[in-house]
C-alpha positions in Angstrom: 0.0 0.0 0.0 1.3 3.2 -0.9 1.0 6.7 0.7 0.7 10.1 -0.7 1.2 13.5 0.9 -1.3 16.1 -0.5 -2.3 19.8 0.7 -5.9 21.0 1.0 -6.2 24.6 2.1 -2.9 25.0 3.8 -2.7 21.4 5.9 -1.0 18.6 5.0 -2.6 15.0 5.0 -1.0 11.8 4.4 -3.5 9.3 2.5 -3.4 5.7 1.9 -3.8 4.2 -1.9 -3.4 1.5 -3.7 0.4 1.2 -5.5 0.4 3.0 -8.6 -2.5 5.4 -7.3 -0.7 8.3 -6.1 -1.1 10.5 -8.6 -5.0 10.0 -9.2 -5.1 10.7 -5.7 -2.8 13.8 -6.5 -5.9 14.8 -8.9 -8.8 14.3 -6.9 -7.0 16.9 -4.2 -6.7 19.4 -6.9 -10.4 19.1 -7.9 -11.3 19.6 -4.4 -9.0 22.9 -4.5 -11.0 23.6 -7.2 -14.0 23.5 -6.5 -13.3 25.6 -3.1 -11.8 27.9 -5.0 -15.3 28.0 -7.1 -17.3 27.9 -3.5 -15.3 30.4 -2.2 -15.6 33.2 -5.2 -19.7 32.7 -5.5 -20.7 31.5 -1.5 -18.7 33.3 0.2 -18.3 31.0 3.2 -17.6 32.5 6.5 -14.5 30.3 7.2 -12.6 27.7 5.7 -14.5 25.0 7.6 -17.9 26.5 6.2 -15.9 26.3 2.9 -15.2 22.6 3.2 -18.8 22.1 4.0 -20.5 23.4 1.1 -17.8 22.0 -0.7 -18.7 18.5 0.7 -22.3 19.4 0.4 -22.1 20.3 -3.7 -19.5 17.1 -3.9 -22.9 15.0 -2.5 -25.2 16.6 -4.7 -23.4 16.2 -8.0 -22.8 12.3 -6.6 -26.3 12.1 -6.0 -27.8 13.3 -9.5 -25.1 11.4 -11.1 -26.6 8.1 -9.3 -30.3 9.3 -10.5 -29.0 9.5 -14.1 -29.1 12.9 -14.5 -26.0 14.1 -16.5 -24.2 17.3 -15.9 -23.3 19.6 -19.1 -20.0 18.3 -19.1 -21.2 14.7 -19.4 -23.7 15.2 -21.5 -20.9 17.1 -24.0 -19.0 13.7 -23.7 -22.2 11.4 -24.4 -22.8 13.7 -27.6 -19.4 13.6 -29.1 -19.0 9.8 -28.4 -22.1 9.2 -30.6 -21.1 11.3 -32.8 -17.6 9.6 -33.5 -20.0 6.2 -33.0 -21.5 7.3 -35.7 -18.7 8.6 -37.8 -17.3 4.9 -37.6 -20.2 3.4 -38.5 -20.4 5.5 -41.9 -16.4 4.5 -42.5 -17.1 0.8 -41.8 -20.1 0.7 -44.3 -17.9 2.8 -47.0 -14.9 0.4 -46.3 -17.4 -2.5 -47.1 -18.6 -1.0 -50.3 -15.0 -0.7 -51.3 -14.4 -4.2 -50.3 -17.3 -5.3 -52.6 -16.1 -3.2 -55.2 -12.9 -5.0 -55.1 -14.2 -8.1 -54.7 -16.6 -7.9 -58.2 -13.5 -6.2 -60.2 -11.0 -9.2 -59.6 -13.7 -11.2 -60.0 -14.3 -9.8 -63.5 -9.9 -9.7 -63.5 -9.5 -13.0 -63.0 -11.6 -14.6 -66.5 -9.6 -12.5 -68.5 -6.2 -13.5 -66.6 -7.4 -16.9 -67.3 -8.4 -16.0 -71.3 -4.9 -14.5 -71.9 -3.1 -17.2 -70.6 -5.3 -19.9 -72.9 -4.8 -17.2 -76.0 -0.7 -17.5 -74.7 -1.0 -21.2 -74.5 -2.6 -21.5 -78.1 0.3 -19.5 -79.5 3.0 -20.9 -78.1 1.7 -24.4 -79.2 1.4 -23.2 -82.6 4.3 -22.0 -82.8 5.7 -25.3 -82.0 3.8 -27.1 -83.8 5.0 -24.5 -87.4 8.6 -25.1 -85.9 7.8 -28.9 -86.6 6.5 -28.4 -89.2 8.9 -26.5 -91.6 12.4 -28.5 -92.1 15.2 -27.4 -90.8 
């Protein structure tokens, strides 16, 4: 188990993570800076424990409409732009099968005529043969 040493308003704290956590736990302290940075510019709390507080308090609300499904802008932003590259991929997977299809009928129109020269080849290089036999040496 590892520890980390982080700093919220002024005092220090040592926290216990898992190995390899430390610096998500190095993130989560500076979103809970900031967010009493937001709760002190717009409440104006009357100390810093008030300030922790209604931090708490917004953390718990946020947590809360999260759990009842509803979405924040933020999310909701996410959501959108992960349909929309969804999307995206499903138009360049459809285009890449056309193109595959396309391929596909072309060589498949290729290959009789591959097959047609190399008979016409064939033909000619038995007659050829068969004149060379045929006229004395």
């Amino acid at each position: 188990m590892a520890q980390v040493t982080v700093n919220i308003t002024g005092a220090t704290y040592i926290v216990g993570c898992q190995d390899g956590e430390e610096g998500h736990v190095q993130y989560l302290t500076q979103e809970v800076e900031r967010r009493l940075a937001t709760v002190r510019a717009r409440l104006a709390p009357t100390n810093e424990g008030h300030a922790l507080f209604l931090t708490a308090l917004l953390l718990a609300d946020e947590i809360n409409d999260l759990r009842a499904g509803q979405l924040t802008d933020e999310s909701r932003k996410s959501l959108e732009e992960a349909r929309l590259i969804i999307e995206d991929h499903a138009r360049q997977e459809e285009r890449l099968q056309q193109i595959a299809d396309l391929a596909e009928h072309l060589l498949g129109q290729i290959e009789p005529l591959q097959e047609s020269e190399k008979n016409a080849e064939g033909k000619e290089a038995e007659a050829e043969i068969a004149k060379s036999e045929a006229t004395p040496a």
